[in-house]
SENU-824405 format. One line per field, with one value per residue: residue number from 1; residue in three letters; chain; x, y negated, z negated of N, C-alpha, C in turn. Coordinates in steps of 0.1 Angstrom, whole numbers, plus 5000, padded with zeros to 4 digits. Layout:
kolke NUM|...
kolti ALA|...
milum A|...
nxx X|...
nyy Y|...
nzz Z|...
caxx X|...
cayy Y|...
cazz Z|...
cxx X|...
cyy Y|...
czz Z|...
***
This chain:
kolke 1|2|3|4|5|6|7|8|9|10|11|12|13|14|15|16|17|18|19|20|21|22|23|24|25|26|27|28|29|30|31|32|33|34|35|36|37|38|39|40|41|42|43|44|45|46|47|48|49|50|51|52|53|54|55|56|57|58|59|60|61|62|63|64|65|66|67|68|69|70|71|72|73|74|75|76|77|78|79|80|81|82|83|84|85|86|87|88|89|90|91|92|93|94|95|96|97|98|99|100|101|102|103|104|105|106|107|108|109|110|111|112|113|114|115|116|117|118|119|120|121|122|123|124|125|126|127|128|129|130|131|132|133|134|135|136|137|138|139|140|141|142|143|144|145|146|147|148|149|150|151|152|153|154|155|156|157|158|159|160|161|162|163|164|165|166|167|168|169|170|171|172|173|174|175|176|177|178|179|180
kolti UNK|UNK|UNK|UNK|UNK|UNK|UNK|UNK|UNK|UNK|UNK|UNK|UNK|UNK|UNK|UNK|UNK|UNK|UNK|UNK|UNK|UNK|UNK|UNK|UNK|UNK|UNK|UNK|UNK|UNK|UNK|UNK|UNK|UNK|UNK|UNK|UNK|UNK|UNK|UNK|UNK|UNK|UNK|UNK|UNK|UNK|UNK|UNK|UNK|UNK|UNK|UNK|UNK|UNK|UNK|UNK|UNK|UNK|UNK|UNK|UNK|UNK|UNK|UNK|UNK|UNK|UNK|UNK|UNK|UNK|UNK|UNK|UNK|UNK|UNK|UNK|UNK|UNK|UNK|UNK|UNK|UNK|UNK|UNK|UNK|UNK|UNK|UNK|UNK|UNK|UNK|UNK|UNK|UNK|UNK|UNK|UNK|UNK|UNK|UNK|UNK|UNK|UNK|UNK|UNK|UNK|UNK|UNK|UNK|UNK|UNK|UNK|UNK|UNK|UNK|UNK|UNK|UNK|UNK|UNK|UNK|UNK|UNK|UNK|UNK|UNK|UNK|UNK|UNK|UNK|UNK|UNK|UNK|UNK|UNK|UNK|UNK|UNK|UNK|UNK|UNK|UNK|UNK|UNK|UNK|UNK|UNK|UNK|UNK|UNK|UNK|UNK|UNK|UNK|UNK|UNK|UNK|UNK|UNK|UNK|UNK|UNK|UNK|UNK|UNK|UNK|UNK|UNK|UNK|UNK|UNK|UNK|UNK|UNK|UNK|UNK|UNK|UNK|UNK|UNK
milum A|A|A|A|A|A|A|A|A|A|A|A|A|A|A|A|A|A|A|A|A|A|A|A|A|A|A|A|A|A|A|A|A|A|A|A|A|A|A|A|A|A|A|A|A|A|A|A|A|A|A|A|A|A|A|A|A|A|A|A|A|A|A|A|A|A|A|A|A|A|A|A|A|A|A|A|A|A|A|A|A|A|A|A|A|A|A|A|A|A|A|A|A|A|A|A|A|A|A|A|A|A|A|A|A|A|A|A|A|A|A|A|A|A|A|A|A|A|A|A|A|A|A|A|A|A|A|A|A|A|A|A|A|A|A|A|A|A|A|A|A|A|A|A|A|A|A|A|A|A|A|A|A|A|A|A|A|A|A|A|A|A|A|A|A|A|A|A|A|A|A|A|A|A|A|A|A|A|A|A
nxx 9075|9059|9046|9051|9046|9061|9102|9129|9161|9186|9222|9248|9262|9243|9237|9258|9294|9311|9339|9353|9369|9360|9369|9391|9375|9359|9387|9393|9371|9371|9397|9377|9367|9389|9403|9384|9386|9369|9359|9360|9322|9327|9339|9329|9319|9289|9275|9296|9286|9264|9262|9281|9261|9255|9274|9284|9295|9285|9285|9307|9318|9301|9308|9332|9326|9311|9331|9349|9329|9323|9348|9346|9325|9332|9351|9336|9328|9307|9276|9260|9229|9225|9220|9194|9178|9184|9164|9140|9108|9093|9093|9118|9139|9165|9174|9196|9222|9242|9257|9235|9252|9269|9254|9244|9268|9274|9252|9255|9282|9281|9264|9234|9217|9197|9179|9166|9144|9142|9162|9173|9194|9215|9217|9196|9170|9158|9165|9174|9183|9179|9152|9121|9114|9134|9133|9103|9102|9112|9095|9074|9084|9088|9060|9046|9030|9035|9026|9028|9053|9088|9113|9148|9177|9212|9216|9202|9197|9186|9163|9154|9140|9123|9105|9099|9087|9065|9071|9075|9101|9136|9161|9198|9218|9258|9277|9277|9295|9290|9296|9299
nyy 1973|1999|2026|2061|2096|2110|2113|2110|2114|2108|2122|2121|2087|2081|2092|2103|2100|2118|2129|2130|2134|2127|2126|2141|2160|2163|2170|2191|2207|2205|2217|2242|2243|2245|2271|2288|2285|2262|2236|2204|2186|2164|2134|2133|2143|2146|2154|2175|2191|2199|2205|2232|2259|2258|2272|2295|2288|2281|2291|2290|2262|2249|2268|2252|2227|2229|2245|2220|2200|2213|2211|2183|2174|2185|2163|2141|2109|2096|2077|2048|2047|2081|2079|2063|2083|2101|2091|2087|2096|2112|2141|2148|2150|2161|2154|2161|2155|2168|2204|2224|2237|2219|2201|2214|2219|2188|2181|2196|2185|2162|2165|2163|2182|2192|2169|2175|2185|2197|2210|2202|2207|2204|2232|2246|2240|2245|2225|2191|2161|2134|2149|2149|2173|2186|2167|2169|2196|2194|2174|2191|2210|2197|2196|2179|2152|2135|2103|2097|2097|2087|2079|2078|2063|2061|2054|2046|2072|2079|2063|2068|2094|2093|2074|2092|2113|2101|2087|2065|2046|2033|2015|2017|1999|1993|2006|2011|2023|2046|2042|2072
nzz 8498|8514|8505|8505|8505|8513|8517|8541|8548|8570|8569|8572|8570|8557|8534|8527|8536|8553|8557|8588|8619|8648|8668|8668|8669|8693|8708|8699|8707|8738|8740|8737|8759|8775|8772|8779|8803|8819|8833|8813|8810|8806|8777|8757|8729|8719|8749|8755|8736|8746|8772|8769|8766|8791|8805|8787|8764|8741|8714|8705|8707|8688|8669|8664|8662|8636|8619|8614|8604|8582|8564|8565|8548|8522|8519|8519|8514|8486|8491|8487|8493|8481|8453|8453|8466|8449|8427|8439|8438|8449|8472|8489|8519|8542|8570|8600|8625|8618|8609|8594|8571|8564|8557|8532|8518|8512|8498|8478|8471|8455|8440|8453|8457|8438|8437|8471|8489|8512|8536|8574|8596|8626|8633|8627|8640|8676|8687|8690|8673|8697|8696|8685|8668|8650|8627|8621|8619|8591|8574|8570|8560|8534|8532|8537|8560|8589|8590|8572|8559|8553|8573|8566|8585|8598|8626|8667|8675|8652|8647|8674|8670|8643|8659|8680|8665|8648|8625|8600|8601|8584|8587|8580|8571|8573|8550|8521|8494|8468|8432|8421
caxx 9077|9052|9045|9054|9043|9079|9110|9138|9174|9197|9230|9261|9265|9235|9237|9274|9302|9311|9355|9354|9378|9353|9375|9398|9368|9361|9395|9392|9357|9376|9402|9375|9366|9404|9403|9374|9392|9360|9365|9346|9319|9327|9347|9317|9314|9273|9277|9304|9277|9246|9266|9286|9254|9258|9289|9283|9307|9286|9287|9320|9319|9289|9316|9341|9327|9307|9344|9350|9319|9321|9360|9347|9313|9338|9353|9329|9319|9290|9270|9249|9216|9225|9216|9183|9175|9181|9156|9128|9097|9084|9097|9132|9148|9174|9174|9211|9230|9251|9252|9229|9259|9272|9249|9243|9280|9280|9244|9266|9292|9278|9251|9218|9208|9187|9166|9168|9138|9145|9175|9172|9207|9216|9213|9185|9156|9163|9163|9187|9173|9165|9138|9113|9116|9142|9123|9087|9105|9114|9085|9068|9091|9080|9044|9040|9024|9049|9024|9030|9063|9096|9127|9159|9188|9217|9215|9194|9194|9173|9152|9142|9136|9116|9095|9092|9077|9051|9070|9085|9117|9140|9181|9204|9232|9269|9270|9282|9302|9287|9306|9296
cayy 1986|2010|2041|2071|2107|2124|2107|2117|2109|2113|2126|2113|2076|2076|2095|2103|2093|2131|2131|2138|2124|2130|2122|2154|2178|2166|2173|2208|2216|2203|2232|2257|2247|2250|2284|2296|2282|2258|2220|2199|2180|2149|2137|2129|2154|2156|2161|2184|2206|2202|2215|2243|2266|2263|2281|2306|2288|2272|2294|2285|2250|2253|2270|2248|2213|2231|2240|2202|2193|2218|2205|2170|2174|2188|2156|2131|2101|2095|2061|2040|2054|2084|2073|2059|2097|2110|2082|2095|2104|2120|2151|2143|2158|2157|2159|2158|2163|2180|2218|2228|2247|2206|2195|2216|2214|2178|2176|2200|2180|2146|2163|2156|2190|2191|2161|2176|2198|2203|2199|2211|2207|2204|2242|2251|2245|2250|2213|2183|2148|2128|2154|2150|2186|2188|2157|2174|2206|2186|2170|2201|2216|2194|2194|2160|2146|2122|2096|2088|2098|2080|2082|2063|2065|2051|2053|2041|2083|2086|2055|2075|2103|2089|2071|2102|2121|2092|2087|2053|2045|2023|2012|2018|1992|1989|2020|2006|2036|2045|2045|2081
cazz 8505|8518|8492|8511|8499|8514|8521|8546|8550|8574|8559|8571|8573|8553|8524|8525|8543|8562|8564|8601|8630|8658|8689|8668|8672|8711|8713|8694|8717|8754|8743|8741|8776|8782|8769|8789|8821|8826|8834|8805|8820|8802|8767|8748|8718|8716|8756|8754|8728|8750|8785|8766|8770|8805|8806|8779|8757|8731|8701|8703|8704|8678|8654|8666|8654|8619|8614|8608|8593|8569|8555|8561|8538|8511|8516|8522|8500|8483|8495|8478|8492|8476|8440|8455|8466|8431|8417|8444|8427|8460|8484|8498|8527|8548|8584|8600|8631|8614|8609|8582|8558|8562|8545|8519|8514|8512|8488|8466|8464|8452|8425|8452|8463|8433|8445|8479|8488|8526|8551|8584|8609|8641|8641|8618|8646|8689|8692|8680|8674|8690|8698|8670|8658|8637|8615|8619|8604|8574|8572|8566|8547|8520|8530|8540|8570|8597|8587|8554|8553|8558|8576|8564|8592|8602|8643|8671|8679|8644|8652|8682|8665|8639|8666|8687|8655|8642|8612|8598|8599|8576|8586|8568|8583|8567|8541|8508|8489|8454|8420|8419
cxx 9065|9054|9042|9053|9054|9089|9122|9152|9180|9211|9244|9258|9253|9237|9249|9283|9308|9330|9356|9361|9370|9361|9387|9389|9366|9374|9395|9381|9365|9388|9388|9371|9380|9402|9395|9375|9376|9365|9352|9338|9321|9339|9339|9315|9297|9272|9280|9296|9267|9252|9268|9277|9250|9267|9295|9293|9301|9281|9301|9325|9315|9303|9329|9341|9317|9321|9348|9345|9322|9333|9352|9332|9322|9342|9355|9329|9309|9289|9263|9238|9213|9216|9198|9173|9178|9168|9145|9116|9085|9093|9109|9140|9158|9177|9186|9211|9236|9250|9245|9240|9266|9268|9244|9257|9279|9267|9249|9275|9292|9265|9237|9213|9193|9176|9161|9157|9137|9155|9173|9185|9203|9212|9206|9173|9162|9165|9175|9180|9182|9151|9134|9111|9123|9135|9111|9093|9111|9108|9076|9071|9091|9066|9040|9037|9037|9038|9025|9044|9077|9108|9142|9168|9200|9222|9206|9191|9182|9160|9139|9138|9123|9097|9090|9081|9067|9057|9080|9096|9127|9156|9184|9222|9242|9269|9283|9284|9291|9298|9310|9304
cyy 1994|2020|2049|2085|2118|2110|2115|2112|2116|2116|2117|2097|2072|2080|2094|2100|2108|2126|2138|2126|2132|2128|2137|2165|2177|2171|2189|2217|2216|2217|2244|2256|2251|2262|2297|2295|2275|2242|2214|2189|2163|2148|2132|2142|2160|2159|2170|2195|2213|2211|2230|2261|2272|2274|2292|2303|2280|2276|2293|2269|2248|2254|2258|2234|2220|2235|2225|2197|2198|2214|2188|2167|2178|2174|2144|2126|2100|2079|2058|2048|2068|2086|2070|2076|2102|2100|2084|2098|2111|2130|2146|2153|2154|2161|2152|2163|2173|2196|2220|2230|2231|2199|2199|2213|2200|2169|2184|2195|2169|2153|2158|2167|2196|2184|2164|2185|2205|2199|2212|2201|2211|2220|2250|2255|2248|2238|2204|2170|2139|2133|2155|2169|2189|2176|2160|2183|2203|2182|2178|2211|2213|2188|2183|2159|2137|2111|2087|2096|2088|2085|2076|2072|2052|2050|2049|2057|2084|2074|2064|2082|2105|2085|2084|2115|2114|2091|2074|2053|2033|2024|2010|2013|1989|2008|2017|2020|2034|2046|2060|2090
czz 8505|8507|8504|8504|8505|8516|8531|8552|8562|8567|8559|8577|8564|8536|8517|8536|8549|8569|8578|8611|8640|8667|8682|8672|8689|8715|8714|8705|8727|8750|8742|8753|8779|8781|8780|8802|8827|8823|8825|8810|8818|8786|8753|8739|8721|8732|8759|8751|8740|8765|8782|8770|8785|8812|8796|8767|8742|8721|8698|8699|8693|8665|8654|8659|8640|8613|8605|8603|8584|8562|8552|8550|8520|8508|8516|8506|8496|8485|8486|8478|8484|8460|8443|8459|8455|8425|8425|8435|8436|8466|8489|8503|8536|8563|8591|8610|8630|8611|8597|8569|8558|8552|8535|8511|8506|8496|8477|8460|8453|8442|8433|8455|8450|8434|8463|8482|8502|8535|8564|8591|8621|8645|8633|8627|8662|8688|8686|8683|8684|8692|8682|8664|8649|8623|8613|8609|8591|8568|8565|8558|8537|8517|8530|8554|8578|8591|8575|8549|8558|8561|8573|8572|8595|8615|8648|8674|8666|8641|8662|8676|8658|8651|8673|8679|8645|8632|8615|8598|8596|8578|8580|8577|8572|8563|8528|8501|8474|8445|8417|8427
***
């Protein structure tokens, strides 16, 4: 393996396992279109988010799925990779869809926010991956370069991501639970 002078995780599916029934929160978001008397433009959750602003409705949605995250980071599992992020001997951050207060939640719960020295969320920067901003601002958050740092994810969204901010990027396929 490549020696890398930062490291950066994605959180859920990577680090931890994030208790969430996603087709319950598109359900939860499509009522706040109900609510607001607007037709949703689709039943796709990360769709659902990105239109909402169209329609003035998406600090609503916004709270509506970190609602969920934040119960399901209480009571997520811890994964293997985990452990491998405590044993780091470089910079480790965590760059997540998920809402920021998610993932502190969830590196609270499992004992990593100690090895943890930056997370930036879905609503930390203006952006959501797979625009390379939310992974640059992590990057830099622990003073490392995209070049010599690494990405571990477990999507083809943080593939892109990776690629679209020059930094490597390592899959993370299955997600074997830890003991821990």
């Amino acid at each position: 393996m490549t020696e890398y002078d930062a490291v950066v995780y994605d959180l859920d599916g990577t680090l931890v396992d994030l208790a969430v029934d996603w087709n319950a929160v598109a359900i939860d978001v499509i009522a706040v279109y109900a609510r607001a008397a607007t037709e949703p433009p689709s039943e796709n959750l990360w769709e659902l988010l990105e239109a909402a602003s169209k329609f003035e409705i998406a600090p609503a949605v916004e709270e509506t799925i970190a609602d969920h995250e934040r119960e399901g980071a209480r009571l997520s599992r811890r994964l293997a990779r985990a452990d491998e992020a405590l044993e780091r001997r470089v910079p480790v951050g965590v760059c997540s869809l998920n809402c920021e207060a998610a993932c502190r939640i969830a590196l609270e719960e499992h004992d990593l926010e100690p090895a943890v020295d930056a997370v930036v969320g879905r609503d930390t920067v203006e952006t959501r991956k797979p625009d390379p901003e939310p992974l640059l601002e992590t990057v830099r958050g622990l003073g490392a370069e995209p070049a010599s740092t690494l990405f571990v994810g477990d999507t083809e969204r943080d593939e892109r991501t990776a690629d679209r901010a020059g930094v490597d990027f390592e899959y993370v396929e299955g997600g074997e639970y830890s003991s821990n």
